[in-house]
TORKOL-4160 file (C-alpha; in steps of 0.2 Angstrom, whole numbers, padded with zeros to 4 digits, m for minus):
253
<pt num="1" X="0465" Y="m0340" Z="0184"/>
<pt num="2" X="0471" Y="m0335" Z="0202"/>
<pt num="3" X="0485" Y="m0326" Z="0202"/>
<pt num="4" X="0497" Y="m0324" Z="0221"/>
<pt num="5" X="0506" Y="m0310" Z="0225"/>
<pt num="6" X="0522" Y="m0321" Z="0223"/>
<pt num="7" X="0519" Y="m0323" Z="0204"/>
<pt num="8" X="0519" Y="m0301" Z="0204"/>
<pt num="9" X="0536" Y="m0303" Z="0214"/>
<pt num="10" X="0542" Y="m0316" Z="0202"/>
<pt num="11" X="0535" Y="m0307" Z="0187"/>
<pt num="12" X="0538" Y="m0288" Z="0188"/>
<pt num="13" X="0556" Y="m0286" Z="0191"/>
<pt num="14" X="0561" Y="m0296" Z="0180"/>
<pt num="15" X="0549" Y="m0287" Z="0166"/>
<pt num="16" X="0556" Y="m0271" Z="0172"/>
<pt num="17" X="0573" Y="m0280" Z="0169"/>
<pt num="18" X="0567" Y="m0285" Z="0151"/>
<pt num="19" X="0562" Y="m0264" Z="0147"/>
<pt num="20" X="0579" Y="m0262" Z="0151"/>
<pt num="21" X="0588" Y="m0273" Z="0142"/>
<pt num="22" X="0577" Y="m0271" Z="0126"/>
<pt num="23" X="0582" Y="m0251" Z="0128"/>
<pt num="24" X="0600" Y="m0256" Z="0128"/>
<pt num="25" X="0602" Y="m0270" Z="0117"/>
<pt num="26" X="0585" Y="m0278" Z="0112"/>
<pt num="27" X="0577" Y="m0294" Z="0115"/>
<pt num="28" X="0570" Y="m0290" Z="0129"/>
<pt num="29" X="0557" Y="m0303" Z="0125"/>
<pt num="30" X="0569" Y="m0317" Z="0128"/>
<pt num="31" X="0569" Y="m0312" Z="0148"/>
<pt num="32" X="0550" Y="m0307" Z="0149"/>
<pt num="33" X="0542" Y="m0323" Z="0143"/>
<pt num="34" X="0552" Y="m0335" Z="0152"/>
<pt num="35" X="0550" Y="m0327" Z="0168"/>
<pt num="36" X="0529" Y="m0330" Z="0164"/>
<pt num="37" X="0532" Y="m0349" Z="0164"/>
<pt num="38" X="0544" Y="m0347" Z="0178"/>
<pt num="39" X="0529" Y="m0339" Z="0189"/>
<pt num="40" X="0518" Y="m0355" Z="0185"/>
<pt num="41" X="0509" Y="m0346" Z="0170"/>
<pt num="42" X="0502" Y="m0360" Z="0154"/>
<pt num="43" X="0510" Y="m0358" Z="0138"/>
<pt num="44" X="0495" Y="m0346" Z="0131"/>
<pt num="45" X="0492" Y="m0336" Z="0145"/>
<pt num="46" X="0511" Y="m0333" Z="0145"/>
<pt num="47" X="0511" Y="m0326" Z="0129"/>
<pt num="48" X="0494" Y="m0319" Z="0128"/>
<pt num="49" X="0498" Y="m0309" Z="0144"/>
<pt num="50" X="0517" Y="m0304" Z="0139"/>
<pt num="51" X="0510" Y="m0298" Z="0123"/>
<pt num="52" X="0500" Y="m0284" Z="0135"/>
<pt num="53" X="0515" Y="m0280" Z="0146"/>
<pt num="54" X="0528" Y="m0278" Z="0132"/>
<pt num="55" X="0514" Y="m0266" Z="0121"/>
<pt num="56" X="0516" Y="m0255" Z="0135"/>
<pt num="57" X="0537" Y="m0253" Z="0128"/>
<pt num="58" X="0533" Y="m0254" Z="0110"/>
<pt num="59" X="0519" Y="m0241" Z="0110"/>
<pt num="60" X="0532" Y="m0228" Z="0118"/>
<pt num="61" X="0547" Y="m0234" Z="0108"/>
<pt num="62" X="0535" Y="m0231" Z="0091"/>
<pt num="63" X="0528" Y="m0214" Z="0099"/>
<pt num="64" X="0546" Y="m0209" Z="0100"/>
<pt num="65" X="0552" Y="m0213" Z="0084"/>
<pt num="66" X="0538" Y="m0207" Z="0076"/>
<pt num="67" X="0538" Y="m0185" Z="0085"/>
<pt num="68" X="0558" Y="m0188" Z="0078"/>
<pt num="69" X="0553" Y="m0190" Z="0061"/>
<pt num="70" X="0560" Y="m0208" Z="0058"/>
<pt num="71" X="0545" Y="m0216" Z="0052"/>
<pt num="72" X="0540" Y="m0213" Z="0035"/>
<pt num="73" X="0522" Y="m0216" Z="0034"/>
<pt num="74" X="0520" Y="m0217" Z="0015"/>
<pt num="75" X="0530" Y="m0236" Z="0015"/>
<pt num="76" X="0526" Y="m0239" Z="0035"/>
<pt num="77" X="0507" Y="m0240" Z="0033"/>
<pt num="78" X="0508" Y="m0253" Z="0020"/>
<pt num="79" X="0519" Y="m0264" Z="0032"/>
<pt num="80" X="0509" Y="m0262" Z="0048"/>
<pt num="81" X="0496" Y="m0269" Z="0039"/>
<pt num="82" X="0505" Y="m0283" Z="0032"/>
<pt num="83" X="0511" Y="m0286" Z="0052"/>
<pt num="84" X="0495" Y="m0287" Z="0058"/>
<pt num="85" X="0488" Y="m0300" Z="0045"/>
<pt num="86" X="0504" Y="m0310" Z="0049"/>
<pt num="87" X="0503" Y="m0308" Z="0068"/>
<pt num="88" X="0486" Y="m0312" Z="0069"/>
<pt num="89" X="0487" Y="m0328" Z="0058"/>
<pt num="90" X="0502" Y="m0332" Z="0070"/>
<pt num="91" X="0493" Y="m0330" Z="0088"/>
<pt num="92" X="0479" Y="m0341" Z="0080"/>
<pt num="93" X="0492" Y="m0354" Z="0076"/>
<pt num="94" X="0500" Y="m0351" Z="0094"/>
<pt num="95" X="0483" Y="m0356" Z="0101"/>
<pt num="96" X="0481" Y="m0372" Z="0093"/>
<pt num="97" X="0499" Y="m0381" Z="0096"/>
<pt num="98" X="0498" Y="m0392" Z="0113"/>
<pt num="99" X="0506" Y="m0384" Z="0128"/>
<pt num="100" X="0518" Y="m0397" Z="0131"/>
<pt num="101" X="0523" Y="m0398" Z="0113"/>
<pt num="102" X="0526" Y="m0378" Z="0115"/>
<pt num="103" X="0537" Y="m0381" Z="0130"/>
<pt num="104" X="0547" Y="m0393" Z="0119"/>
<pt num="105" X="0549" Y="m0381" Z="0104"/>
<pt num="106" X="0553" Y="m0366" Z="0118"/>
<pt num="107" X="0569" Y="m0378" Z="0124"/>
<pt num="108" X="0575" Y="m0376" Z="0104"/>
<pt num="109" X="0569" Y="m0360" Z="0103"/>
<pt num="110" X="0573" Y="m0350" Z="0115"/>
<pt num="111" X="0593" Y="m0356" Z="0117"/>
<pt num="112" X="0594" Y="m0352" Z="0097"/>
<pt num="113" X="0588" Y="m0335" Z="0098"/>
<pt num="114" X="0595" Y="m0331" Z="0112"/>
<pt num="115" X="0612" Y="m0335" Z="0105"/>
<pt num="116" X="0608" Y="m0325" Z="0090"/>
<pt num="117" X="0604" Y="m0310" Z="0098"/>
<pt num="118" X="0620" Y="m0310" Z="0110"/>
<pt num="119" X="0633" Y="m0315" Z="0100"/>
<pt num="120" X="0628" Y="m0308" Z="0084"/>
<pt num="121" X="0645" Y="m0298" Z="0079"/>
<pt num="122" X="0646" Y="m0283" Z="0064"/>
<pt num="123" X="0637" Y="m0268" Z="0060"/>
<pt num="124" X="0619" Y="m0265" Z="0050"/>
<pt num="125" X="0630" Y="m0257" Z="0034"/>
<pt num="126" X="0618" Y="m0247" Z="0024"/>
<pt num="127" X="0616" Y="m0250" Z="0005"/>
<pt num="128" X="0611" Y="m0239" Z="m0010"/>
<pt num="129" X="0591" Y="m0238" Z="m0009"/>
<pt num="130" X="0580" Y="m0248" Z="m0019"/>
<pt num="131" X="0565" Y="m0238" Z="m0029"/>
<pt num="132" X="0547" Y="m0234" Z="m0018"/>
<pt num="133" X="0539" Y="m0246" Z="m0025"/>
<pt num="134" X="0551" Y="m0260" Z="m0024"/>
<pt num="135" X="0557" Y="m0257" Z="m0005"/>
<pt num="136" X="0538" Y="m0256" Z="m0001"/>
<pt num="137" X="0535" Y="m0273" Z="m0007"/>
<pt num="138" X="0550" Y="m0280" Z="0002"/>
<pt num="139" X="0549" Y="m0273" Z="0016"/>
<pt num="140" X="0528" Y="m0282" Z="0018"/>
<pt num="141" X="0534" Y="m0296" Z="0013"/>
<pt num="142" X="0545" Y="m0296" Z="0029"/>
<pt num="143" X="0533" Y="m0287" Z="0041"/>
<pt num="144" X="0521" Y="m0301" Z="0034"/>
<pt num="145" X="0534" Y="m0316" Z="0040"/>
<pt num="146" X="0540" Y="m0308" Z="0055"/>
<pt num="147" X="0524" Y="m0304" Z="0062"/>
<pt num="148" X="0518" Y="m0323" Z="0060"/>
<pt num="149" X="0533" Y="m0324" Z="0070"/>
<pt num="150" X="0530" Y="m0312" Z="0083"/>
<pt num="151" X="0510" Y="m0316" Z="0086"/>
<pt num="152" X="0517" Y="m0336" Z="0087"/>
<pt num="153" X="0534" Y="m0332" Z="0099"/>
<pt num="154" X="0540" Y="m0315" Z="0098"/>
<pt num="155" X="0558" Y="m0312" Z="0106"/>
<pt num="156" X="0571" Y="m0303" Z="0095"/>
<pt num="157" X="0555" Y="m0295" Z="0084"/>
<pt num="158" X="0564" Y="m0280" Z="0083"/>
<pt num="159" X="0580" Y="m0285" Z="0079"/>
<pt num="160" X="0575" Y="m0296" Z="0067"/>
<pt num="161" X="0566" Y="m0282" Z="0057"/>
<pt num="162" X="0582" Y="m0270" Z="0058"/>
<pt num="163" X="0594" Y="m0283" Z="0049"/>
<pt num="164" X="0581" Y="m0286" Z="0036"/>
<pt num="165" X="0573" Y="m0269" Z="0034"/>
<pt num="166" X="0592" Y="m0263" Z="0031"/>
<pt num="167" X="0600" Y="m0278" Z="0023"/>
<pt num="168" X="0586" Y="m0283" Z="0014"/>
<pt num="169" X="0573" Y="m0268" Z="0010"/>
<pt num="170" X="0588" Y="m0257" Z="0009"/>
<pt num="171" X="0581" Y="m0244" Z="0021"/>
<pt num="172" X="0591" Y="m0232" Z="0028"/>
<pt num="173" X="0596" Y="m0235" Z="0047"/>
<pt num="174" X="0587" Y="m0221" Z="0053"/>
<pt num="175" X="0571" Y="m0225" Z="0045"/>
<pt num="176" X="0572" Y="m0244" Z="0047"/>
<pt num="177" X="0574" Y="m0243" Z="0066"/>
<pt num="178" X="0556" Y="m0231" Z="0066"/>
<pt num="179" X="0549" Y="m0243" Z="0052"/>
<pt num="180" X="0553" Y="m0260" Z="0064"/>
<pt num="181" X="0545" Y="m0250" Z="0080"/>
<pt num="182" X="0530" Y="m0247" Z="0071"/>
<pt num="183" X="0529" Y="m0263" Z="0064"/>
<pt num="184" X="0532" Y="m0272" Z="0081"/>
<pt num="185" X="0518" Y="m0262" Z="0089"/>
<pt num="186" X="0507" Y="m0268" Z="0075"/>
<pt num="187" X="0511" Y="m0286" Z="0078"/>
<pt num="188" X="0510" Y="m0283" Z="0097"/>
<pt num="189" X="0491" Y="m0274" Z="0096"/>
<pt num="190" X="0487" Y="m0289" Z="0083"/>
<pt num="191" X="0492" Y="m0305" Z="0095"/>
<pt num="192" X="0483" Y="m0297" Z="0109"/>
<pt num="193" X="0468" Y="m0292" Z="0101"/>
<pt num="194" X="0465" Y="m0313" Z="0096"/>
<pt num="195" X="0473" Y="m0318" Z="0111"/>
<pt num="196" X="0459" Y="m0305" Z="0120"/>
<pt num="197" X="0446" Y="m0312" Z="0110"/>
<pt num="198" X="0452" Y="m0332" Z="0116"/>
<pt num="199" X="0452" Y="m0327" Z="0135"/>
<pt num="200" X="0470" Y="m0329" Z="0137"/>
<pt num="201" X="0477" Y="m0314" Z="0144"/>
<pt num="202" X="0477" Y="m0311" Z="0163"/>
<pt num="203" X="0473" Y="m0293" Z="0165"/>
<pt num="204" X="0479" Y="m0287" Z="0181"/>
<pt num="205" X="0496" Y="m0296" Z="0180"/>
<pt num="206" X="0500" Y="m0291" Z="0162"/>
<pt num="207" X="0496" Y="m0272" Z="0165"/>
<pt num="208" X="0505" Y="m0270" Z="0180"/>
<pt num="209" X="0519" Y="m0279" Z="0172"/>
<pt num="210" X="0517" Y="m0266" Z="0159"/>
<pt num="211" X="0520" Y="m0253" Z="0169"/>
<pt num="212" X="0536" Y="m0259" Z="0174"/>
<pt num="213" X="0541" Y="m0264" Z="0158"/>
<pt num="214" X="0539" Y="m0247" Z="0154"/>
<pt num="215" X="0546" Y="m0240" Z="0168"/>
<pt num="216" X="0561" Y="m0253" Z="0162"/>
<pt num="217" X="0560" Y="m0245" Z="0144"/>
<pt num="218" X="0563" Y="m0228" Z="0152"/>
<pt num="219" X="0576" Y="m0231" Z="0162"/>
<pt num="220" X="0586" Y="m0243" Z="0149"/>
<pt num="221" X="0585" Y="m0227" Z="0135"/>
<pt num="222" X="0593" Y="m0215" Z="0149"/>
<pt num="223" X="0607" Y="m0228" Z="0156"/>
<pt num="224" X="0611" Y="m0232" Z="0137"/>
<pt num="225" X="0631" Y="m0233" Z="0135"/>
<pt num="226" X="0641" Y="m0247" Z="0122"/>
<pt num="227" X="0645" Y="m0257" Z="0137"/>
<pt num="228" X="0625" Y="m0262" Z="0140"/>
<pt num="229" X="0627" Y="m0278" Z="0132"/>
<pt num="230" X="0639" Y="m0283" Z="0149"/>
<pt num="231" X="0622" Y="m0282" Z="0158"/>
<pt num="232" X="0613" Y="m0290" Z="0146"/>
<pt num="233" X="0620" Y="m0308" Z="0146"/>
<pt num="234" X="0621" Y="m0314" Z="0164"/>
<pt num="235" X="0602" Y="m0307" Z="0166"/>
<pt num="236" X="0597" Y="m0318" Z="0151"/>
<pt num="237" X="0607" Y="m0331" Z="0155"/>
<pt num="238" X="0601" Y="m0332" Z="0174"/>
<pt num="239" X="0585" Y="m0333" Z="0167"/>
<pt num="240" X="0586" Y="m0343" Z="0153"/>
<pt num="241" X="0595" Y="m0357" Z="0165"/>
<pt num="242" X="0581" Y="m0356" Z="0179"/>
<pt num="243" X="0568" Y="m0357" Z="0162"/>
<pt num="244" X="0577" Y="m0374" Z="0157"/>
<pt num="245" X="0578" Y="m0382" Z="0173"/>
<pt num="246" X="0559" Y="m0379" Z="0177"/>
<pt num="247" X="0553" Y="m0385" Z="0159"/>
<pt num="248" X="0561" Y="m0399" Z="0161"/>
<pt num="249" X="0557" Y="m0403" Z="0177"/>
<pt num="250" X="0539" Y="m0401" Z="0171"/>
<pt num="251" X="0542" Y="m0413" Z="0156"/>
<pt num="252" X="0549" Y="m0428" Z="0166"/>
<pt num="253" X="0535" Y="m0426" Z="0176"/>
């Protein structure tokens, strides 16, 4: 597939945008994948090439977490395994739904997580842990579920994994948040690797929107403050509103 130097203007900024974002307030994804339809991408090589930008973030974020010492590896290893199985089975699924019955689930999708994410109100309250044994089956059974998610759609992965890993698992904050990175960089390497073996990612576009998504990431983590989420929602919603407009354009037509 060709690929104009107006889809890399259309693409990277606003994948540098979505590094930023996810830094301050997560779902990132909700900006990222959009803005490959936007550019004129299909539906799979949308996701199949957003999958390779945005494992550019989660490989730093789990790199990070993991020399702080927030990933405990005993528990952690049994989910990224789960993750991957579930991811995997999720991509494959990805790749056989239509692409213009995909564009039609995105227009539900997309506005419902979105909504979700940004308005969300409350705190992730931490809760008297469970036994190993118990919180290591939990927590695969979730990393299971939420990486079919991520290898079929993806945005909010991490978030979705905090509040269940916390409310659910019972894992301690500090540990959840290093657990949820590993596990989305397993779902991450997972898509990609069948979306790599189907042909569906555009190399040259995905890796230099990588490196803006991580130049993104980088500069997110050091502009951190609680008033992020202010630059959050016009960014999404801006892109979220062109998304729309073009899908159903396409649709009618």
């Amino acid at each position: 597939m060709n690929i104009s130097f107006t889809t890399y203007l259309i693409v990277c900024p606003f994948v540098f945008l979505a590094g930023f974002v996810d830094a301050i307030a997560g779902g990132g994804g909700i900006i990222s994948l959009p803005v490959y339809m936007i550019a004129g991408l299909p539906v799979h090589n949308a996701l199949a090439t957003n999958k390779l930008s945005s494992s550019f973030g989660s490989a730093t974020a789990t790199y990070r977490y993991w020399k702080s010492g927030y990933i405990k590896w005993k528990q952690t290893i049994f989910c990224i395994v789960c993750a991957f199985a579930g991811s995997s089975l999720g991509a494959k699924c990805a790749l056989m739904i239509d692409d213009r019955f995909f564009r039609i689930i995105m227009l539900i999708v997309i506005p419902v997580t979105a909504a979700f994410l940004l308005f969300r109100k409350g705190v992730l309250n931490e809760k008297e842990p469970y036994g190993l044994i118990k919180t290591i089956i939990i927590s695969c059974i979730i990393a299971f579920f939420i990486g079919f998610y991520d290898g079929i759609y993806g945005p909010g992965t991490g978030t979705f994994l905090l509040i269940l890993l916390t409310g659910t698992a019972r894992i301690t904050l500090r540990e959840a948040n290093g657990t949820a990175k590993a596990i989305n960089f397993a779902s991450n390497i997972s898509a990609l690797t069948v979306y790599l073996l189907n042909s569906a990612v555009i190399f040259p576009l995905g890796l230099a929107a990588g490196a803006f998504n991580l130049a993104g990431s980088y500069l997110g983590t050091k502009c951190f403050d609680k008033g992020g989420v202010k630059i959050v929602k016009p960014v999404m919603f801006f892109v979220l509103a062109v998304f729309f407009i073009k899908i159903i354009v396409e649709l009618i037509g």
